[in-house]
SEVOLO-827081 format. One record per residue: residue in one letter; residue number from 1; z, y, x of N, C-alpha, C in turn. Coordinates in nm, 2 decimals, decimal comma. Layout:
! residues N
R   type   seq      n_z      n_y      n_x     ca_z     ca_y     ca_x      c_z      c_y      c_x
R      A   NUM        Z        Y        X        Z        Y        X        Z        Y        X
...
! end
This chain:
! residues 82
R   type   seq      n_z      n_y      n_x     ca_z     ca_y     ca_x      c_z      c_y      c_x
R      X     1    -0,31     9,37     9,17    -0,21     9,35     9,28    -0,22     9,47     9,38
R      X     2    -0,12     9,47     9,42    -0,09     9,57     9,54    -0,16     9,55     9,68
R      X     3    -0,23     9,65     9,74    -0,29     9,62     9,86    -0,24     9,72     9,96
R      X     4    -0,19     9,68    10,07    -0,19     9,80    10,17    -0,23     9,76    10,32
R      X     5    -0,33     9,86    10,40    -0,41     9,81    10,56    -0,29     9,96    10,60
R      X     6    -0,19     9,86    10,73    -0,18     9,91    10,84    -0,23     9,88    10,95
R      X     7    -0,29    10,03    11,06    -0,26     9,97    11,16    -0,16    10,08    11,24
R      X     8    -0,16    10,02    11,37    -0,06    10,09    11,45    -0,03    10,22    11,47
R      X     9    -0,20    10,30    11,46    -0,15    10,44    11,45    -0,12    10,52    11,32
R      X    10    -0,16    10,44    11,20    -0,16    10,49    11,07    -0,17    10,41    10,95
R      X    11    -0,15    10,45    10,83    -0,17    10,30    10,70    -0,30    10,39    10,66
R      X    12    -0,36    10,28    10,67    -0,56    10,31    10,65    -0,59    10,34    10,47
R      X    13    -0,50    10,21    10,41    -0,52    10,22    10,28    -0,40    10,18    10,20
R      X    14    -0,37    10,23    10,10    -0,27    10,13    10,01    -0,29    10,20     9,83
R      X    15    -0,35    10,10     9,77    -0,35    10,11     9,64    -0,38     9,93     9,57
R      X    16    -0,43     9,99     9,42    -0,42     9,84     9,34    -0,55     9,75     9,38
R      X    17    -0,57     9,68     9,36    -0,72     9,58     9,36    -0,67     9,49     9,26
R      X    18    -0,83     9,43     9,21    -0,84     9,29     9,11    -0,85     9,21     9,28
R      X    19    -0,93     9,26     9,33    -0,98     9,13     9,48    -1,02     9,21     9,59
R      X    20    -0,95     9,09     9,70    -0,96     9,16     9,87    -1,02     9,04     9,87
R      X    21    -1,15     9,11     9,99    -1,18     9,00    10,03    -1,20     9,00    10,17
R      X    22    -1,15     8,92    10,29    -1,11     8,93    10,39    -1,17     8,89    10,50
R      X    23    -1,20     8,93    10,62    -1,28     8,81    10,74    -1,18     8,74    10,78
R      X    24    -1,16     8,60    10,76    -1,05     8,52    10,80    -1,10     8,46    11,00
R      X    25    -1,00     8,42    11,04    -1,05     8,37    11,16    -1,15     8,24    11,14
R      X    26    -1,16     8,16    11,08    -1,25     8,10    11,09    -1,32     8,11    10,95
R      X    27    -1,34     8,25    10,89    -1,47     8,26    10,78    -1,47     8,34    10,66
R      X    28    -1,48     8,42    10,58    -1,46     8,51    10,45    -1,35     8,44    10,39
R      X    29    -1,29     8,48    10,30    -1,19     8,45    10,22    -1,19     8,55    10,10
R      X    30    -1,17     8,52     9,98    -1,06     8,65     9,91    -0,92     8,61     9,84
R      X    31    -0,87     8,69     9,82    -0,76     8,71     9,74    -0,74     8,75     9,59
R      X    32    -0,70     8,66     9,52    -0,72     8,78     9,37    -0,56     8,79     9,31
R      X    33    -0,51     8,85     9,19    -0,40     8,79     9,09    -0,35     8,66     9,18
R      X    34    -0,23     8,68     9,14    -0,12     8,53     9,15    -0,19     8,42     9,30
R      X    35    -0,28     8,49     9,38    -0,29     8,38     9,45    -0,14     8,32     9,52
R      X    36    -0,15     8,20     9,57    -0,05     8,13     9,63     0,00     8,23     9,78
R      X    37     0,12     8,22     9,82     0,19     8,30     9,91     0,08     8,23    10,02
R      X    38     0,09     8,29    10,18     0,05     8,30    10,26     0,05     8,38    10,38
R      X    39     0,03     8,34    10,49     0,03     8,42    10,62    -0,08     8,38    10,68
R      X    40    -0,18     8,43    10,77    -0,31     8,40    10,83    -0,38     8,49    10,92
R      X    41    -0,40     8,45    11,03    -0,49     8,55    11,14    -0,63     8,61    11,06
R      X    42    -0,66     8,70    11,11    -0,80     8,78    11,08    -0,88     8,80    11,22
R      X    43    -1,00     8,82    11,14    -1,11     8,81    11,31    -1,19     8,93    11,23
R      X    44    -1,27     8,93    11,32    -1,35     9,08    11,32    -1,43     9,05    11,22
R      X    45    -1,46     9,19    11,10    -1,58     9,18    11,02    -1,53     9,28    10,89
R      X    46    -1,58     9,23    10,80    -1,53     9,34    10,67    -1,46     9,29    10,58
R      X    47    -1,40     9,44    10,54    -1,26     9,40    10,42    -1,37     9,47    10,30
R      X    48    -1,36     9,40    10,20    -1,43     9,48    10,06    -1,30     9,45     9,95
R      X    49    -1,29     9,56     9,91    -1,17     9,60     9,84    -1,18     9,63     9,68
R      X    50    -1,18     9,53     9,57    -1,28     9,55     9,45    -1,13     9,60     9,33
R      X    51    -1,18     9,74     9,27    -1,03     9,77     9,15    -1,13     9,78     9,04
R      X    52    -1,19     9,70     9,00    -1,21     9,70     8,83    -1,38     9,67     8,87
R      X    53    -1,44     9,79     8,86    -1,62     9,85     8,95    -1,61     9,91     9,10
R      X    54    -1,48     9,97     9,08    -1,51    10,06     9,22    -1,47     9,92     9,35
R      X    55    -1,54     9,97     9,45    -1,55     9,89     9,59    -1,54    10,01     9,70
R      X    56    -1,42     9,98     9,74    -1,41    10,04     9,87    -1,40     9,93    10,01
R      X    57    -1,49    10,01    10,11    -1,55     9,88    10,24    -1,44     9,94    10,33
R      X    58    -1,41     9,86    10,45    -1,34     9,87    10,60    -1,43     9,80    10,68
R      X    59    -1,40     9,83    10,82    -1,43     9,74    10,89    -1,29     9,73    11,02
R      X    60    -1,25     9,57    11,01    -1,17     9,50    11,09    -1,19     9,45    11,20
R      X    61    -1,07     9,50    11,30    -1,08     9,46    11,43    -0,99     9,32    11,50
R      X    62    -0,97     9,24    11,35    -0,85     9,15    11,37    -0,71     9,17    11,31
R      X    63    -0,60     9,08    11,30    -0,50     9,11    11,26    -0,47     8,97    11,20
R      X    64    -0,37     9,03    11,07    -0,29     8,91    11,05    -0,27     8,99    10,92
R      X    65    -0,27     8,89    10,79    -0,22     8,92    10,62    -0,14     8,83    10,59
R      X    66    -0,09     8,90    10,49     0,04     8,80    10,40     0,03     8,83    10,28
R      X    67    -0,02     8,70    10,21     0,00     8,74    10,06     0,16     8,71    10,02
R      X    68     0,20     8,79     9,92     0,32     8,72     9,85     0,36     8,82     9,70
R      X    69     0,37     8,76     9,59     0,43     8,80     9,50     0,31     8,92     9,44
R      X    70     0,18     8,88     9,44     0,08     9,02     9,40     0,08     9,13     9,48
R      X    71     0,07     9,08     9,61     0,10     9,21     9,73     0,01     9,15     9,86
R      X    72    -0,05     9,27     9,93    -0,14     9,19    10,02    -0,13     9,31    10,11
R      X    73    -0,03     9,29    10,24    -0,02     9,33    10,31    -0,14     9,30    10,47
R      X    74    -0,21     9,35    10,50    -0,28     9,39    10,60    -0,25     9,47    10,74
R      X    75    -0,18     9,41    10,84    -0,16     9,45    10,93    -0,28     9,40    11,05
R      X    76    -0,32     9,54    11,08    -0,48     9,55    11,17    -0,45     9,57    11,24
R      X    77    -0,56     9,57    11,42    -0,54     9,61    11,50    -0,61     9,71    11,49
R      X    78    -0,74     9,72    11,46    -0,80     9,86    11,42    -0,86     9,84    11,27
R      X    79    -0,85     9,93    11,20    -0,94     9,94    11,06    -0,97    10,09    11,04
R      X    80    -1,09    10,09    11,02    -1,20    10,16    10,98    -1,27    10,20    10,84
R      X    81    -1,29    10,33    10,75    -1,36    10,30    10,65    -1,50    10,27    10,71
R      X    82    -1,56    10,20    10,56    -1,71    10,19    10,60    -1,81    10,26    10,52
! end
């Protein structure tokens, strides 16, 4: 699936993943393949970003995702690598 982290002053990341996994506002989450559409706030913590072996980290300052159609858009107020 497609993943891309904006935030306001820049797009932090955008490539493929098997799984995002997200700090939701009330608690971890992930995303993988075909999950079901969605919209949902984010709270502070870390994004781990998994494409096969490789794992790339962030760290979130909050925001809001939308999954839809194998695509996971990430709009942050701040994001950070880790």
């Amino acid at each position: 699936m497609k993943v891309e982290i904006v935030t306001p002053e820049a797009s932090v990341f955008e490539g493929e993943a098997t799984l995002i996994q997200l700090p939701g506002y009330d608690g971890l989450f992930e995303v993988l393949n075909n999950h079901a559409p969605m919209i949902t706030f984010l709270g502070k913590g870390n994004v781990k970003i998994a494409n096969g072996d490789a794992l790339t980290y962030f760290t979130l300052d909050g925001g809001v995702v939308e999954v839809l159609a194998n695509r996971v858009l990430v709009l942050a107020e701040k994001c950070a690598p880790k």
